[in-house]
MIDOSE-1310 file (N, C-alpha, C; in nm, 2 decimals, decimal comma, always signed):
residues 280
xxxx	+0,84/+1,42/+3,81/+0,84/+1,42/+3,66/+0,70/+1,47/+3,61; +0,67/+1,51/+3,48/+0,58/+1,57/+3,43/+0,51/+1,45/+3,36; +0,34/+1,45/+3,36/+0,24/+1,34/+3,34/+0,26/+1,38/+3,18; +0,25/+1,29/+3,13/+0,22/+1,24/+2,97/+0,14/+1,27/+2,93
xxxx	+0,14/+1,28/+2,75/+0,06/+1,39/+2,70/-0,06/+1,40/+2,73; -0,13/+1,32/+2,75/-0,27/+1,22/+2,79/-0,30/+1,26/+2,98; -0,23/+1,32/+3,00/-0,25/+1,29/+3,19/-0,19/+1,19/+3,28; -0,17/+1,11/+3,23/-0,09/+1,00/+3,28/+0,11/+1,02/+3,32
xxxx	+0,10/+0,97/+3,40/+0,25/+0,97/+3,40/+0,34/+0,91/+3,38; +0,47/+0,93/+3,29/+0,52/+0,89/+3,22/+0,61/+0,78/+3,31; +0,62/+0,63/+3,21/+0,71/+0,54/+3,32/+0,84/+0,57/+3,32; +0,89/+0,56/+3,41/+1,00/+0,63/+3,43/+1,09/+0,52/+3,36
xxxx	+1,23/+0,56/+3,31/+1,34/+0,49/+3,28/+1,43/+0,45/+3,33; +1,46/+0,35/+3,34/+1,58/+0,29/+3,45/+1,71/+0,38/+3,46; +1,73/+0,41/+3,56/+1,83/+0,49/+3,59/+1,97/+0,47/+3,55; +2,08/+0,54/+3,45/+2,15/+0,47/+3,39/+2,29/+0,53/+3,47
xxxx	+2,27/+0,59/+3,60/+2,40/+0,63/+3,68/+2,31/+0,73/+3,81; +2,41/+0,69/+3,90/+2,36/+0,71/+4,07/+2,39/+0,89/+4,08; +2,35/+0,97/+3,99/+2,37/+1,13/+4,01/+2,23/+1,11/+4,07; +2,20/+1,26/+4,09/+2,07/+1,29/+4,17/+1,99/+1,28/+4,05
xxxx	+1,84/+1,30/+4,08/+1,69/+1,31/+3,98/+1,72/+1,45/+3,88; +1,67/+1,48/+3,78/+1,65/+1,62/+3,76/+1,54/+1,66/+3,80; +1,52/+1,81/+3,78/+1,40/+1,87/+3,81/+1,27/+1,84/+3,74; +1,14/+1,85/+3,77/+1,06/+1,85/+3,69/+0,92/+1,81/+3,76
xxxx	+0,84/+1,83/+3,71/+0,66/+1,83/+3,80/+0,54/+1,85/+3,71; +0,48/+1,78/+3,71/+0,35/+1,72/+3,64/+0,28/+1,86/+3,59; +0,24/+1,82/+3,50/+0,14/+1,95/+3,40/+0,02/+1,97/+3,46; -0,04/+1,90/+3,58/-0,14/+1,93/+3,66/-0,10/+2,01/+3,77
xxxx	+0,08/+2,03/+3,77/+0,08/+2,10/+3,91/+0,09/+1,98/+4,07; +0,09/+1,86/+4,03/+0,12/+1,75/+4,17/+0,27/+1,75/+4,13; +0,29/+1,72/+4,28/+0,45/+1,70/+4,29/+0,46/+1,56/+4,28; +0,53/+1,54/+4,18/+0,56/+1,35/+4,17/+0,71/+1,34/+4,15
xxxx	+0,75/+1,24/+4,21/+0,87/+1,20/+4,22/+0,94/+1,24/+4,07; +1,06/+1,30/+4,07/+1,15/+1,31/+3,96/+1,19/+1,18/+3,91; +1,26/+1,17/+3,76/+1,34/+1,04/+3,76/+1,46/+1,10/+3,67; +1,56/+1,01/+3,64/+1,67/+1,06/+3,57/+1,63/+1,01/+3,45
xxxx	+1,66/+1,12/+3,32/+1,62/+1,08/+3,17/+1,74/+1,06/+3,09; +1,85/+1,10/+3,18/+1,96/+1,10/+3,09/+2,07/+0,97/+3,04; +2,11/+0,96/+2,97/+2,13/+0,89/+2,92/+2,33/+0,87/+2,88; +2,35/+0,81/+2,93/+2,50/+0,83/+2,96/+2,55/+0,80/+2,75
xxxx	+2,49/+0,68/+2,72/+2,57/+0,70/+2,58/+2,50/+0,75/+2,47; +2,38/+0,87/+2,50/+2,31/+0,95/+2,39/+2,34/+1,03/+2,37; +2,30/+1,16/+2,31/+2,36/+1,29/+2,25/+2,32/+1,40/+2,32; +2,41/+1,45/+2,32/+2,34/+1,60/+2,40/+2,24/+1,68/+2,38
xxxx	+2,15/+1,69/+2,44/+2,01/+1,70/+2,40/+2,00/+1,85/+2,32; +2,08/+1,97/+2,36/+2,05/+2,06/+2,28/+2,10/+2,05/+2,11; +2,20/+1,96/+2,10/+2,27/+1,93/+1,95/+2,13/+1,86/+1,88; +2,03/+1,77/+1,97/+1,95/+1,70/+1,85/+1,85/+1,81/+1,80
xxxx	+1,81/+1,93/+1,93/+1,71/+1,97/+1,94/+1,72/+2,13/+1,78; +1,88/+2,14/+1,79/+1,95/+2,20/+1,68/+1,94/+2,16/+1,57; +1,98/+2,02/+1,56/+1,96/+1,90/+1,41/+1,82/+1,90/+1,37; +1,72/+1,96/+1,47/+1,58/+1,90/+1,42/+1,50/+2,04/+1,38
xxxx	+1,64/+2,18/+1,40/+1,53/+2,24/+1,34/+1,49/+2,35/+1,42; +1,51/+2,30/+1,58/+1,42/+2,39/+1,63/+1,48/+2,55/+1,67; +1,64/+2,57/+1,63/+1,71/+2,69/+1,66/+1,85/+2,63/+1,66; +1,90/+2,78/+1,71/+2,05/+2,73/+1,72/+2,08/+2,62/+1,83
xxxx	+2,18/+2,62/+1,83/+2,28/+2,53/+1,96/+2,26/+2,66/+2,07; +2,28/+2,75/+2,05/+2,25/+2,85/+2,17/+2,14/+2,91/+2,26; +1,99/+2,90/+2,10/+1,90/+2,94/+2,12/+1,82/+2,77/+2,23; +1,88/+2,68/+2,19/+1,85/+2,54/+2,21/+1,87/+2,56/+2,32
xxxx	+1,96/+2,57/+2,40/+2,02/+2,59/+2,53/+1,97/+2,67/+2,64; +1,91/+2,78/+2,55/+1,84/+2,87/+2,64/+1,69/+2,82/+2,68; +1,64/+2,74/+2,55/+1,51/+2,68/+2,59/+1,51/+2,57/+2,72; +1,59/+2,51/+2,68/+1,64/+2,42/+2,82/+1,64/+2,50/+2,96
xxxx	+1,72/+2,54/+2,97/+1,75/+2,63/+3,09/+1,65/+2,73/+3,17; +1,55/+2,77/+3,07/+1,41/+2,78/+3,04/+1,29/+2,71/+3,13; +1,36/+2,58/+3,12/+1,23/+2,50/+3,09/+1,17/+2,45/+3,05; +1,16/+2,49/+2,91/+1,04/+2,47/+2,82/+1,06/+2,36/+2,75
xxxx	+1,18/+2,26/+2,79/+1,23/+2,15/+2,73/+1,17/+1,99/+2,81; +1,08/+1,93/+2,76/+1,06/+1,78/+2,85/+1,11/+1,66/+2,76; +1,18/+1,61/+2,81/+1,22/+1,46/+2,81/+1,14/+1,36/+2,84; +1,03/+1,25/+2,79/+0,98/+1,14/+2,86/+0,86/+1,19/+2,98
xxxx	+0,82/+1,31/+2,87/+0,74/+1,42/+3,01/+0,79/+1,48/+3,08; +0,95/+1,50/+3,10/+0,96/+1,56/+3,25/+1,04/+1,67/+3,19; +1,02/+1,79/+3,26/+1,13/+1,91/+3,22/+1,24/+1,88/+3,26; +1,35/+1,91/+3,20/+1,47/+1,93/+3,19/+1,54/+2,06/+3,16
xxxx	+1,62/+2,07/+3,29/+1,66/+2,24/+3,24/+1,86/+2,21/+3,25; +1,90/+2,11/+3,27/+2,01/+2,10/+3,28/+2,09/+2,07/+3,13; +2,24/+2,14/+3,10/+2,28/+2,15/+2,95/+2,37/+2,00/+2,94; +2,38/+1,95/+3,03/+2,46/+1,84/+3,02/+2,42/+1,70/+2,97
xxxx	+2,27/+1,70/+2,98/+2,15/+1,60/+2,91/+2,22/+1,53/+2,81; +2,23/+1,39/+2,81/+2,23/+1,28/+2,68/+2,10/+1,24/+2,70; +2,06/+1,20/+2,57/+1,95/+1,12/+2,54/+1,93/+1,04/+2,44; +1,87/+0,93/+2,38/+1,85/+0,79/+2,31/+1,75/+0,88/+2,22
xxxx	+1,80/+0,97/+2,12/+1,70/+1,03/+1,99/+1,57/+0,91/+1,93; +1,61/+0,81/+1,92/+1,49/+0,67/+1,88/+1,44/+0,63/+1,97; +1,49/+0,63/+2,13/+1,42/+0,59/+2,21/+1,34/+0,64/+2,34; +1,35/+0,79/+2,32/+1,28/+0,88/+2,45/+1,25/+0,98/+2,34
xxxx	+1,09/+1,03/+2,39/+1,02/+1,14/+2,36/+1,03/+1,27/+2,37; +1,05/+1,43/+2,33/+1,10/+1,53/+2,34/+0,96/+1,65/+2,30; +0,95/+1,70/+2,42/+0,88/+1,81/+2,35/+0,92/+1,97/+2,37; +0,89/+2,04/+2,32/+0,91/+2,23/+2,36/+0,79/+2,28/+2,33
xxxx	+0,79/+2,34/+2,44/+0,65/+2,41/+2,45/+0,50/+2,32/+2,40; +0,52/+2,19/+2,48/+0,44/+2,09/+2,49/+0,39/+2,05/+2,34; +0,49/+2,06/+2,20/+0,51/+2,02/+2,08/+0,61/+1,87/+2,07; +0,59/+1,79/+2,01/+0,66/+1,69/+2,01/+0,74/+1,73/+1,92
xxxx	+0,89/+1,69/+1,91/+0,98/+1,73/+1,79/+1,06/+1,60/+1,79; +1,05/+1,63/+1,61/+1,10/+1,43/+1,60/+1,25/+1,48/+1,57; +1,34/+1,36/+1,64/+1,47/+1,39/+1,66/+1,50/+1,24/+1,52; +1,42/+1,15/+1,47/+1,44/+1,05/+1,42/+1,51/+1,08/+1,30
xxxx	+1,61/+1,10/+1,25/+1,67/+1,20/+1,08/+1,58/+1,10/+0,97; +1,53/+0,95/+1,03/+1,53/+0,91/+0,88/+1,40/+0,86/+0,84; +1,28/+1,00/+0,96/+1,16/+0,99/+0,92/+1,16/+1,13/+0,84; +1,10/+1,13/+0,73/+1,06/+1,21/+0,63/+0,93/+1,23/+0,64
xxxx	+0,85/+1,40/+0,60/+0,76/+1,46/+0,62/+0,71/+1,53/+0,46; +0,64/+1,49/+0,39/+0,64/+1,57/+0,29/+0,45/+1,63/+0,25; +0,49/+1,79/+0,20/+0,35/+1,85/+0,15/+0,35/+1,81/-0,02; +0,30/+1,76/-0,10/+0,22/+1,72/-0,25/+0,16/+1,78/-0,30
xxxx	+0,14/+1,86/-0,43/+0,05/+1,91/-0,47/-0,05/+1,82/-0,54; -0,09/+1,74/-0,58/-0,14/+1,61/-0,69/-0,25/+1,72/-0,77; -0,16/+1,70/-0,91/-0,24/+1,73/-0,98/-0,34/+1,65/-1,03; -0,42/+1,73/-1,13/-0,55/+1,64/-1,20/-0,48/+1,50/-1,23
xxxx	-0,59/+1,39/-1,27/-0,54/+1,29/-1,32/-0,47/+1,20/-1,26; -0,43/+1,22/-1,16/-0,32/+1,15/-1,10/-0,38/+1,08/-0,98; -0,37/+0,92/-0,91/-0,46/+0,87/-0,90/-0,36/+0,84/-0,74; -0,45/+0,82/-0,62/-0,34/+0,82/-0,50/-0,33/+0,71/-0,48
xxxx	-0,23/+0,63/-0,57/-0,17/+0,50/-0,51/-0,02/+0,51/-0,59; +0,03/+0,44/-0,51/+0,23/+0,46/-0,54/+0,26/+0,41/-0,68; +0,16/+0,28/-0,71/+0,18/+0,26/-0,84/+0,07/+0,17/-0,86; +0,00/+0,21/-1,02/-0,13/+0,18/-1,06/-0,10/+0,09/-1,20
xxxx	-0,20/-0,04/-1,07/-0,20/-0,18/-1,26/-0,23/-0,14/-1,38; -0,36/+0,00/-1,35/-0,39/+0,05/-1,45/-0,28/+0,12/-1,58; -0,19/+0,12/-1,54/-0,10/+0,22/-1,56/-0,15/+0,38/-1,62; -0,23/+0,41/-1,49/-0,25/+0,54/-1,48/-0,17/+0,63/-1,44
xxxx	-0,13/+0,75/-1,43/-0,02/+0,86/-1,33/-0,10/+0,82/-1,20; +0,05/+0,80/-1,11/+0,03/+0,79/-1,00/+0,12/+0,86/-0,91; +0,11/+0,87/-0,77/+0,21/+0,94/-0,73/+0,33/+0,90/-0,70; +0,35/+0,74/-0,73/+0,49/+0,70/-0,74/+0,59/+0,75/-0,86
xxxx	+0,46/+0,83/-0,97/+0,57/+0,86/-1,13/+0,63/+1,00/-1,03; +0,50/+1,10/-0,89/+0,62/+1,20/-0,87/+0,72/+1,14/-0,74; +0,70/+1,09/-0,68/+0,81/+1,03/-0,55/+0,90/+0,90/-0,59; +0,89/+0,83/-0,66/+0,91/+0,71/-0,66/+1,10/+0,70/-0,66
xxxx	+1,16/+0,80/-0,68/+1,29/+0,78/-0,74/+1,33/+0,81/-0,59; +1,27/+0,86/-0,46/+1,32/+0,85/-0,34/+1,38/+0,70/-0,26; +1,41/+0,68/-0,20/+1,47/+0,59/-0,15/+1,39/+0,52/-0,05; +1,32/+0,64/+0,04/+1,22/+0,58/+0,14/+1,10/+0,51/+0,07
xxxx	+1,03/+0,42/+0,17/+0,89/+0,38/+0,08/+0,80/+0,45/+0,19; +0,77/+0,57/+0,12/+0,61/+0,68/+0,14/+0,50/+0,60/+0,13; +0,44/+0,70/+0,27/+0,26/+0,65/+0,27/+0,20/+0,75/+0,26; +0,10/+0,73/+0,19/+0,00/+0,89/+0,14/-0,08/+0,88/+0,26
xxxx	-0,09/+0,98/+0,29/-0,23/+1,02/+0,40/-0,34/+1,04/+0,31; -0,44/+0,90/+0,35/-0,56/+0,94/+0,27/-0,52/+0,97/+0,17; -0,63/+0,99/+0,05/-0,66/+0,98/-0,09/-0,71/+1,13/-0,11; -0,71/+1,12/-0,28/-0,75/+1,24/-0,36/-0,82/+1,18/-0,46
xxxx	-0,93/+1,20/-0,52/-1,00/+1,17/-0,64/-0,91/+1,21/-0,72; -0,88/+1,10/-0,85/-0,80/+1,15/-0,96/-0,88/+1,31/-1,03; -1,00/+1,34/-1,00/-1,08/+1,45/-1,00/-1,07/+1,57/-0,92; -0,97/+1,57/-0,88/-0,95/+1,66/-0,75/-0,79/+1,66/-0,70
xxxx	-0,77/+1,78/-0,71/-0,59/+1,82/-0,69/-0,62/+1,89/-0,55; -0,48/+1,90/-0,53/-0,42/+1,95/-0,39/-0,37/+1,91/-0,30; -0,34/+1,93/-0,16/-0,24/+1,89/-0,06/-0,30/+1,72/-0,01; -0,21/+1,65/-0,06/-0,16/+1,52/+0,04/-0,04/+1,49/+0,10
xxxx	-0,04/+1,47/+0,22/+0,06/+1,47/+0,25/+0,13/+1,30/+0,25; +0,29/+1,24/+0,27/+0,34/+1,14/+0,25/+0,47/+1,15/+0,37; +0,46/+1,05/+0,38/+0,54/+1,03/+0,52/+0,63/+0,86/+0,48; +0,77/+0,85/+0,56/+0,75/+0,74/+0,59/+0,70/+0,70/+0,73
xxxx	+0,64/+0,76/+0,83/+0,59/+0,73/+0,94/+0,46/+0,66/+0,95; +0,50/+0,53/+0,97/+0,35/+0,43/+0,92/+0,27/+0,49/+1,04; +0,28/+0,49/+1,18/+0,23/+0,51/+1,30/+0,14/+0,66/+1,30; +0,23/+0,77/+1,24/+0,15/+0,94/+1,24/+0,06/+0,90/+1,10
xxxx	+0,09/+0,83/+0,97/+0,00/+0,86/+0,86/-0,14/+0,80/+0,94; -0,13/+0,63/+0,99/-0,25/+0,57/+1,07/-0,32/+0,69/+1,10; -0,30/+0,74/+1,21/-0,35/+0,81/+1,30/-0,40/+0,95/+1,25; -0,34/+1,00/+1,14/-0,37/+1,11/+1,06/-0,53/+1,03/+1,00
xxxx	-0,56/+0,96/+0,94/-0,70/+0,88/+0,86/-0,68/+0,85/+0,93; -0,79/+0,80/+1,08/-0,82/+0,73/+1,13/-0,94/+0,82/+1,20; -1,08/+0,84/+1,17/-1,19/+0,94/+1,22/-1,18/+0,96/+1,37; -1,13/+0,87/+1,45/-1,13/+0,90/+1,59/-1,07/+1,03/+1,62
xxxx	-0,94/+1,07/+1,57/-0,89/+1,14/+1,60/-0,91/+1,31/+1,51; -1,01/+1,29/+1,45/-1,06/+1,39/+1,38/-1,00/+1,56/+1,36; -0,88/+1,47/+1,25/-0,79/+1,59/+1,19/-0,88/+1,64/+1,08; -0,89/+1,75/+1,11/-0,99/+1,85/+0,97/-0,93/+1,87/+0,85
xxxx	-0,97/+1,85/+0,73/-0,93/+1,87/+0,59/-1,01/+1,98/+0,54; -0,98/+2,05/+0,46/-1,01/+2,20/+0,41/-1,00/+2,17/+0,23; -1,14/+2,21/+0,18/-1,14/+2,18/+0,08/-1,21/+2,29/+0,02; -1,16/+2,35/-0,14/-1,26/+2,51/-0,18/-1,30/+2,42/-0,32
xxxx	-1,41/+2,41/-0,37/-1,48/+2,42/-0,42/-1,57/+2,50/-0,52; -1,55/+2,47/-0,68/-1,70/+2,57/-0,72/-1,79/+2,48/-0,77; -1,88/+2,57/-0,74/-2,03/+2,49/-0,73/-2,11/+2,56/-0,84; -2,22/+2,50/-0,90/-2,33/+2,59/-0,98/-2,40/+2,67/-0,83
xxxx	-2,39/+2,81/-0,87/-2,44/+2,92/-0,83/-2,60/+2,98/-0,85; -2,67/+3,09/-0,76/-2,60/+3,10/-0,60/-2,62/+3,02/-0,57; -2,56/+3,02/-0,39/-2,57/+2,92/-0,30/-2,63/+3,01/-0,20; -2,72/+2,95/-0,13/-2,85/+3,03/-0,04/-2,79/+3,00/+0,07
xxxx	-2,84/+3,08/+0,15/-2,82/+3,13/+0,32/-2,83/+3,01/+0,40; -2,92/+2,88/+0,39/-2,95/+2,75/+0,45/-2,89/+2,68/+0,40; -2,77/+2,68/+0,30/-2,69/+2,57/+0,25/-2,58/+2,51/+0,34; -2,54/+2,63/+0,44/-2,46/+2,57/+0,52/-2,50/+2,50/+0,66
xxxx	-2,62/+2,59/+0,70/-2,71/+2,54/+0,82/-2,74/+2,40/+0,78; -2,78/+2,33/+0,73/-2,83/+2,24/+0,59/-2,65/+2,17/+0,62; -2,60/+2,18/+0,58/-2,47/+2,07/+0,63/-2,42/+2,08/+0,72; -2,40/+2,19/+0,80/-2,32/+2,14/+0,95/-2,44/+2,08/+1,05
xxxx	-2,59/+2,05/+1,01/-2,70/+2,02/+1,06/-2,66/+1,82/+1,03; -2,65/+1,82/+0,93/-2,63/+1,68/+0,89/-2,74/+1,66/+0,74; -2,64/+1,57/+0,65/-2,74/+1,50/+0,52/-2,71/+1,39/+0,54; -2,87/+1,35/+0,54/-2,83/+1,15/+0,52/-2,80/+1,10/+0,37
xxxx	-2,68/+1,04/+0,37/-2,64/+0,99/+0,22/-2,68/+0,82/+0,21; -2,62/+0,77/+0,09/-2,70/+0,67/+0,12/-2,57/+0,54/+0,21; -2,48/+0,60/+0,26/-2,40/+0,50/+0,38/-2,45/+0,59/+0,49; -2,50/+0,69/+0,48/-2,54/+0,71/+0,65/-2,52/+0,81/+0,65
xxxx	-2,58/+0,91/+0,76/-2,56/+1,05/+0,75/-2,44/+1,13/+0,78; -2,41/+1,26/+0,72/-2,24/+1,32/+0,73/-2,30/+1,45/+0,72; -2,22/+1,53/+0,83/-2,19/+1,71/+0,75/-2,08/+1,71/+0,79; -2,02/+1,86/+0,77/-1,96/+1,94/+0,74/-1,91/+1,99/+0,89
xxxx	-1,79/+2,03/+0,86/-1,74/+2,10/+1,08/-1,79/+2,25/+1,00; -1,74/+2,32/+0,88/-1,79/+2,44/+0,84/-1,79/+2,46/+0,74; -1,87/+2,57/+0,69/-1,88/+2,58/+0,52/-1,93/+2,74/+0,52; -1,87/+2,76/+0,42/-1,93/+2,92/+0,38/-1,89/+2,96/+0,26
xxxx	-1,91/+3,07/+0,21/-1,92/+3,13/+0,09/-1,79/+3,20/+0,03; -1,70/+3,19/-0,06/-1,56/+3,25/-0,04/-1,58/+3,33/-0,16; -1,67/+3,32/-0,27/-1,72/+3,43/-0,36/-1,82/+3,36/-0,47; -1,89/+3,43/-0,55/-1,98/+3,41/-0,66/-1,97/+3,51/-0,75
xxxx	-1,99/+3,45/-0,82/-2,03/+3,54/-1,03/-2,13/+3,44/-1,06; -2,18/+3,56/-1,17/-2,33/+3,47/-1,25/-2,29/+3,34/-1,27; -2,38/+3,22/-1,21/-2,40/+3,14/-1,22/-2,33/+3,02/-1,17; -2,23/+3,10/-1,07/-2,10/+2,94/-1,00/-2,11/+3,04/-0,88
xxxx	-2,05/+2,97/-0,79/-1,99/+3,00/-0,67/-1,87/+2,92/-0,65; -1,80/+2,99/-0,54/-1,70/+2,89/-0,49/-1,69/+2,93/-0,34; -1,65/+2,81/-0,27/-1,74/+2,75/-0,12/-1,56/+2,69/-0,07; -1,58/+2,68/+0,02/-1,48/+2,59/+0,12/-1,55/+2,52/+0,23
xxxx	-1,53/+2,45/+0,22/-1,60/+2,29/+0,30/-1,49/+2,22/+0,40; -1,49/+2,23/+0,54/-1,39/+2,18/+0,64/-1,45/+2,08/+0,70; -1,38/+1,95/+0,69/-1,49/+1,84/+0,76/-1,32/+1,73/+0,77; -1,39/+1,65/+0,90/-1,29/+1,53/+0,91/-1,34/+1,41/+0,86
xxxx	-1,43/+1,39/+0,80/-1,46/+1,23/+0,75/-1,42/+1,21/+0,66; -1,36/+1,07/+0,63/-1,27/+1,07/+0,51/-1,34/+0,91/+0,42; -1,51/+0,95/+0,44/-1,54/+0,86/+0,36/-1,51/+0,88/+0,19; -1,55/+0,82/+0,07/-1,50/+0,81/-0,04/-1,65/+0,93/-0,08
xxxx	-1,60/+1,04/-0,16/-1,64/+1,14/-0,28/-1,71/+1,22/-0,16; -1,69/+1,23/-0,03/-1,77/+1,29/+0,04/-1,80/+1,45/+0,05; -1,74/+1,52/-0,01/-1,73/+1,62/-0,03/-1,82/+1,65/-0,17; -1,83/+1,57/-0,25/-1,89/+1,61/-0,36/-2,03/+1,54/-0,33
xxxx	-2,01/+1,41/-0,24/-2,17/+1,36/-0,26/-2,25/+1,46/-0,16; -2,17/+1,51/-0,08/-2,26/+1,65/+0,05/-2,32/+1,70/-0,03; -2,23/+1,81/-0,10/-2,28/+1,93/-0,22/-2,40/+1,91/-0,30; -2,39/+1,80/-0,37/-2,42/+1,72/-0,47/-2,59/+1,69/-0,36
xxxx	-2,62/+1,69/-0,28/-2,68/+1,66/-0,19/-2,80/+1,78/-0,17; -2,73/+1,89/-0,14/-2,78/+2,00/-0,11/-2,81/+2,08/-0,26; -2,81/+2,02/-0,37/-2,82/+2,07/-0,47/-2,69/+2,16/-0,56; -2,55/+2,15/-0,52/-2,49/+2,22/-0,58/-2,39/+2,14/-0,64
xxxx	-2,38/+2,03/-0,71/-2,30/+1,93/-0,79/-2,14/+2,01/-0,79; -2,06/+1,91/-0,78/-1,91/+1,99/-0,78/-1,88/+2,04/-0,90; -1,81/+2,13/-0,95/-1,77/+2,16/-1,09/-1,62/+2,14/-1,07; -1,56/+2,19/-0,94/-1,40/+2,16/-0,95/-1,36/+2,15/-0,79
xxxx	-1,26/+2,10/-0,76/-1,26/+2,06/-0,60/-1,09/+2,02/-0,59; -1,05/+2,12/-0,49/-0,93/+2,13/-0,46/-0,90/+2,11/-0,26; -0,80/+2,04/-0,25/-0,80/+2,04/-0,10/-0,66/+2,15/-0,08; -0,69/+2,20/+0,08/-0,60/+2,31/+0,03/-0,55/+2,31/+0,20
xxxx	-0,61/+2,23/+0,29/-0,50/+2,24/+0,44/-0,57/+2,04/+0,47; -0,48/+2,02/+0,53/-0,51/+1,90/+0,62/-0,45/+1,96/+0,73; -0,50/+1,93/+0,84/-0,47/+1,95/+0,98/-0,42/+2,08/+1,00; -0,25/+2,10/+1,02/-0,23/+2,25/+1,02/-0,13/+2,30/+0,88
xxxx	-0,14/+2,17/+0,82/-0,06/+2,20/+0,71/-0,11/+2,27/+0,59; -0,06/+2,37/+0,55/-0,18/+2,43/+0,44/-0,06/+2,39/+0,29; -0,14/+2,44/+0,19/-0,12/+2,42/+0,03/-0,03/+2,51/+0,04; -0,06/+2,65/+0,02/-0,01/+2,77/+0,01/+0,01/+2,74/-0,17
xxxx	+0,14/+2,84/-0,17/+0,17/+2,85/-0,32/+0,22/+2,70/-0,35; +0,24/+2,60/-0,30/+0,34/+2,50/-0,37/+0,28/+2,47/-0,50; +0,33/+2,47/-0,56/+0,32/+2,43/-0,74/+0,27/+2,29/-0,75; +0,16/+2,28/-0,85/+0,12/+2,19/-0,91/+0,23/+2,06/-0,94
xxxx	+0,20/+1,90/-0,86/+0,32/+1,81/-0,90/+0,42/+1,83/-0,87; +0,44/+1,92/-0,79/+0,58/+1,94/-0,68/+0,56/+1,91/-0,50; +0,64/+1,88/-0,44/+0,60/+1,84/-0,29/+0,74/+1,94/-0,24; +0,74/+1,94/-0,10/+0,82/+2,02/-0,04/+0,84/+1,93/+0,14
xxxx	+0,91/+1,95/+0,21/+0,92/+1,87/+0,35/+0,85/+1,97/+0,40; +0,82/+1,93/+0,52/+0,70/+2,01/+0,62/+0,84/+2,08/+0,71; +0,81/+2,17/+0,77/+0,91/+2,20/+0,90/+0,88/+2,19/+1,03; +0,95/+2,20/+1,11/+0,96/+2,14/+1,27/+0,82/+2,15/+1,31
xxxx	+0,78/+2,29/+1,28/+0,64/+2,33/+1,30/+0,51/+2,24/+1,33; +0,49/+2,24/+1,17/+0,38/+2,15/+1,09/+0,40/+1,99/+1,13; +0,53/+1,98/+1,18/+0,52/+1,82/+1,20/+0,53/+1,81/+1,34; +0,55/+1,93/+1,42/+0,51/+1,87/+1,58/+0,36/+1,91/+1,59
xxxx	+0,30/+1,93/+1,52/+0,16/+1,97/+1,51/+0,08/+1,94/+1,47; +0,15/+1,81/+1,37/+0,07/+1,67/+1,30/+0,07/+1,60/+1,40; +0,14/+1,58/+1,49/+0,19/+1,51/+1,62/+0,10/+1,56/+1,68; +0,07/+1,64/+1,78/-0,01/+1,65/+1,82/-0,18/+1,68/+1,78
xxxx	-0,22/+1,65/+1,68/-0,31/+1,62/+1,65/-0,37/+1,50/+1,65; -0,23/+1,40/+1,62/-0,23/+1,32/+1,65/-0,23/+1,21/+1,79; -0,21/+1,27/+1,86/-0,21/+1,27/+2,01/-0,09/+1,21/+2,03; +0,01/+1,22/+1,98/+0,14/+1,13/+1,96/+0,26/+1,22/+2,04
């Protein structure tokens, strides 16, 4: 069988009938014992791998046969595969793909004003006035200043949002900014160097210049810390106070055009890629 995403190798699953092992061998290249992944009362693995998104039922089939299909770490190239969608892991082309139908993935635009919690004592706009009529109960990944629009993402997956905010795992957020103008040559040396704020020192993974006119610039700022106003107290730091501040990718999910106060689902893509960012 093939070792786990981590290196490790995956525990095998109790054998649910006396056919032989399928094929399959560790991502290091050691030969480790096979195990059987299949699953006598689950679904045929190319139908989920279809349902989820990732091609046809045919093109599914060919990935299998391929190779490029692991079950529980281990390749599988055989078309006859059942498998437990809630309870064994699946990846293609070493992407995890969620076979679960009744986890939801969604991109958010949050406009101005609108404050990231599902619902506010204040009775301020929140993002429950735009999701709330769904059925699922959504978790926002991380926060937006009611001062600052753009991509949040909402999930009901308590386990991927965790791990999306959580600094260890340091998924990068992408944020463009205008600033009072210019902005000198040592502004960014100057943050990806580090500024000590007053919780402790922070920079930037990158920063640079995306254009200027008399008297503003506008900057994009990529960094994974998700302490509170961090983006504006950097700036603000190095002398360029925020004027307007938009987030525009988390991880590999970008903004693109989605419209203001509209959200859209992520696709197979973006969510085996949150996953693996995730180390999931």
């Amino acid at each position: 069988m093939r070792a786990g995403r981590r290196g490790r190798p995956t525990q095998p699953r109790p054998q649910s009938r006396a056919d032989q092992p399928r094929s399959g061998a560790s991502r290091q290249g050691r030969d480790i014992e096979p195990v059987d992944v299949h699953d006598p009362a689950g679904v045929r693995l190319q139908k989920l791998l279809a349902a989820a998104g990732v091609g046809s039922r045919r093109a599914c089939e060919q990935l299998i046969a391929a190779g490029r299909v692991e079950v529980d770490g281990q390749v599988v190239t055989e078309l006859g595969v059942r498998i437990d969608p809630l309870g064994q892991s699946v990846h293609v082309d070493g992407i995890r793909i969620q076979l679960d139908s009744s986890r939801v993935y969604f991109a958010f635009n949050k406009p101005l004003g609108v404050v990231s919690t599902m619902n506010d004592e204040q009775g301020r706009p929140s993002l429950g006035d735009y999701v709330g009529r769904r059925g699922e109960r959504l978790f926002h990944v991380g926060r937006l200043d009611s001062d600052t629009d753009g991509l949040i993402l909402l999930t009901n997956d308590g386990e991927l949002a965790h791990r999306l905010q959580h600094p260890s795992y340091g998924v990068p957020k992408t944020y463009i900014a205008t600033v009072p103008g210019p902005v000198g040559r040592d502004v960014g040396r100057t943050l990806r160097a580090g500024v000590e704020l007053e919780d402790g020192p922070a920079k930037v993974d990158s920063f640079k210049l995306v254009d200027s006119a008399p008297g503003k610039a506008i900057v994009e700022v990529v960094l994974h810390e998700g302490r509170k106003h961090i983006v504006r107290r950097l700036l603000e730091a190095v002398g360029h106070p925020v004027l307007t501040l938009t987030r525009v990718q988390v991880g590999p999910v970008l903004l693109r055009d989605l419209k203001t106060g509209r959200m859209r689902p992520l696709n197979g893509k973006e969510i085996g890629e949150l996953f693996q960012a995730a180390e999931l």
